[in-house]
C-alpha positions in Angstrom: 0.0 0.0 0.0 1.2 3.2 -0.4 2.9 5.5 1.8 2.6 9.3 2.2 4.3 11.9 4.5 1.7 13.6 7.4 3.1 17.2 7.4 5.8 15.7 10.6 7.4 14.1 8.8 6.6 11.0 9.7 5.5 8.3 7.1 1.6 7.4 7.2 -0.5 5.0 5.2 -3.7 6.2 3.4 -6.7 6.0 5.2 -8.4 2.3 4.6 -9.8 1.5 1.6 -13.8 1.6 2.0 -15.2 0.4 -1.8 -15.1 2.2 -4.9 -19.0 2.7 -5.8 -20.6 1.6 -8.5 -18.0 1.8 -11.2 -15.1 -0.5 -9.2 -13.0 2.0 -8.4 -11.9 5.4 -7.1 -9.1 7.8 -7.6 -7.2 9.7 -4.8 -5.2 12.9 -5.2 -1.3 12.1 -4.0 1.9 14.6 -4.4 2.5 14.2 -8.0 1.0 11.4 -8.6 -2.9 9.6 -8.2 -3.3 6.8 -6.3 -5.6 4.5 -8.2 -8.1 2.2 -5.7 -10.1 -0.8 -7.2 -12.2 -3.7 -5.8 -14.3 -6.3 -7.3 -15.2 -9.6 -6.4 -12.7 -11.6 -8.3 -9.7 -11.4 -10.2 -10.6 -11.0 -13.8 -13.0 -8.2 -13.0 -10.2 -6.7 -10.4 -8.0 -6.3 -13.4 -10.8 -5.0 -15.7 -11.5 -2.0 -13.2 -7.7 -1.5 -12.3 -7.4 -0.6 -16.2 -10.6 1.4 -16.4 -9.6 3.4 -13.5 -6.2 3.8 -14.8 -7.9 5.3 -17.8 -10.1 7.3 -15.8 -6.9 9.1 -14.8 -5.2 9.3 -18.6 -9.0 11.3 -19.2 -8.4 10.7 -23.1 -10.5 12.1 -25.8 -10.2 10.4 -29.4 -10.7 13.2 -31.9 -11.7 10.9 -34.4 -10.3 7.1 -35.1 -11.4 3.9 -36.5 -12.7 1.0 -34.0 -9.6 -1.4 -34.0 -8.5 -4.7 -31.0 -5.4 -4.9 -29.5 -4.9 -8.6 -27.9 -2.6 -9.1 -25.2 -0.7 -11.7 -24.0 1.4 -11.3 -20.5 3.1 -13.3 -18.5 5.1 -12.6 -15.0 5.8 -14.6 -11.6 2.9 -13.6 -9.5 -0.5 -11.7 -10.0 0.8 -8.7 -8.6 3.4 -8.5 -11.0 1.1 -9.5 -13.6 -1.4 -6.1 -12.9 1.5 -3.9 -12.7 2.5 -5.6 -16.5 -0.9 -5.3 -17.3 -1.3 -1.8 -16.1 1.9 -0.6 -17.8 1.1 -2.4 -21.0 -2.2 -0.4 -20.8 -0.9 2.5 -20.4 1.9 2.4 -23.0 -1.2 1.9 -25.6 -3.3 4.7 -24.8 0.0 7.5 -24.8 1.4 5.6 -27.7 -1.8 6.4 -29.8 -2.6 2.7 -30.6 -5.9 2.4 -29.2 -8.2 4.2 -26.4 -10.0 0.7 -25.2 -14.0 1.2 -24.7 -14.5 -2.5 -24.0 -11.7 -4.4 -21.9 -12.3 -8.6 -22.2 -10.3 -10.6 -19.7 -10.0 -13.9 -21.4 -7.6 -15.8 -19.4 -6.1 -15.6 -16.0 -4.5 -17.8 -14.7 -1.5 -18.9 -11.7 0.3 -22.0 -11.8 4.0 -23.2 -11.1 5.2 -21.4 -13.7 3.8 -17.9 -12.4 0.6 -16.0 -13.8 -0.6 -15.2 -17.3 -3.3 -13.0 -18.7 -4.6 -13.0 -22.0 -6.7 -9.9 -23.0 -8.0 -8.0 -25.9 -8.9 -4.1 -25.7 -11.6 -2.9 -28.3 -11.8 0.9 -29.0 -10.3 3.8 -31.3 -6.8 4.2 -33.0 -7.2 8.0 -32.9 -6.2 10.3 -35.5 -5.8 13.2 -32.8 -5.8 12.4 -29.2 -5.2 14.6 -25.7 -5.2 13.8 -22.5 -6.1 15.3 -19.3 -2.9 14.0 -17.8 -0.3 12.1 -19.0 0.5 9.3 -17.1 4.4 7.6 -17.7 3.5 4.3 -15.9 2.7 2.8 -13.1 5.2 1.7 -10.7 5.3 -2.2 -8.6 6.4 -0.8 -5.2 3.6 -1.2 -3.5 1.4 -2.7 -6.0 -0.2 -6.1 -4.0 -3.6 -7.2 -4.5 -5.4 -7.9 -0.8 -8.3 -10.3 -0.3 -10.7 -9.0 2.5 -14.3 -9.8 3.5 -15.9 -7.8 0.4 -13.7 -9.6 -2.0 -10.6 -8.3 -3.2 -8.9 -5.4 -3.6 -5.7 -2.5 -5.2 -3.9 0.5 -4.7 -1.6 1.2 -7.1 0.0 4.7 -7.8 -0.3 6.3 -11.6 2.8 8.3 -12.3 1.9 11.6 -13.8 
C-alpha cells in the first residue's frame, strides 16, 4: 500500500480503503502522482477495473479514429506483478496512440508453477488526434499487492503523472 508523508514528517498509510461505488473504483489525489483504488469480487473483474480506472486518470478524448483490437498476451511470476505488467502495457497503448480501449475482455487468468498469465484484448479507437487530461508515464510495482478481504478483493496502485 502506499505511503505518504503527514506534514511531521513522519511516514503514514492512506486512510483504509472503504469500496469504490458503482463503477469499481476510485481515484485519490497524492503529491505528483494519483493513487488509483479498485475492488471487485474476483480477479478478472479486479483487473478490468484496475485498467478502467487507470484510464479514468489518462482522461483521453479520441478526436476521431477507427474501432480497432489490440490482444494481449502477459506473463510474469505472481498476480501482482502480472497487474502492474498489465497496467503498464495499458498504459503504454493509450500514450502511444494505438488504441483508447472502450470495452476491456479478460480472457484468461491464470496462476500455476510457472507464475501468472493473462490473456486480453482491448476494443476501442486508434485516434487520428488524441489529448489527454494527464499524461501518465507508468505505473510503478512498489507497493502494488492485491489484498483479499471480506468484500472480496482489492488495489492500490499509484499512476505516475
Amino acid at each position: 500500500m502506499p505511503k505518504a508523508l503527514n506534514g511531521t514528517g513522519r511516514v503514514k498509510r492512506p486512510a483504509p480503503f472503504k469500496g469504490a461505488g458503482k463503477a469499481g473504483f476510485a481515484l485519490a489525489p497524492h503529491t505528483a502522482d494519483i493513487i488509483v483504488k479498485a475492488s471487485a469480487s474476483g480477479y478478472r473483474p479486479l483487473f478490468r477495473r484496475a485498467a478502467r480506472g487507470l484510464l479514468a486518470v489518462f482522461g483521453a478524448k479520441a478526436a476521431a479514429g477507427k474501432t480497432c483490437e489490440v490482444r494481449l498476451n502477459l506473463q510474469s511470476p505472481d498476480l501482482d506483478a502480472l497487474l502492474g505488467a498489465w497496467l503498464n502495457e495499458t498504459a503504454y497503448l493509450v500514450s502511444s496512440g494505438k488504441i483508447i480501449p472502450s470495452k476491456i475482455n479478460i480472457e484468461e487468468l491464470c496462476l500455476n508453477r510457472d507464475g501468472a498469465k493473462l490473456m486480453a484484448s482491448l476494443r476501442g479507437i486508434k485516434p487520428s488526434g488524441l489529448s489527454f487530461r494527464r499524461e501518465v508515464k507508468g505505473v510503478p510495482l512498489h507497493g502494488l499487492a492485491i489484498k483479499r478481504g471480506k468484500n472480496g478483493l482489492s488495489v492500490w496502485f499509484i499512476a505516475d503523472i
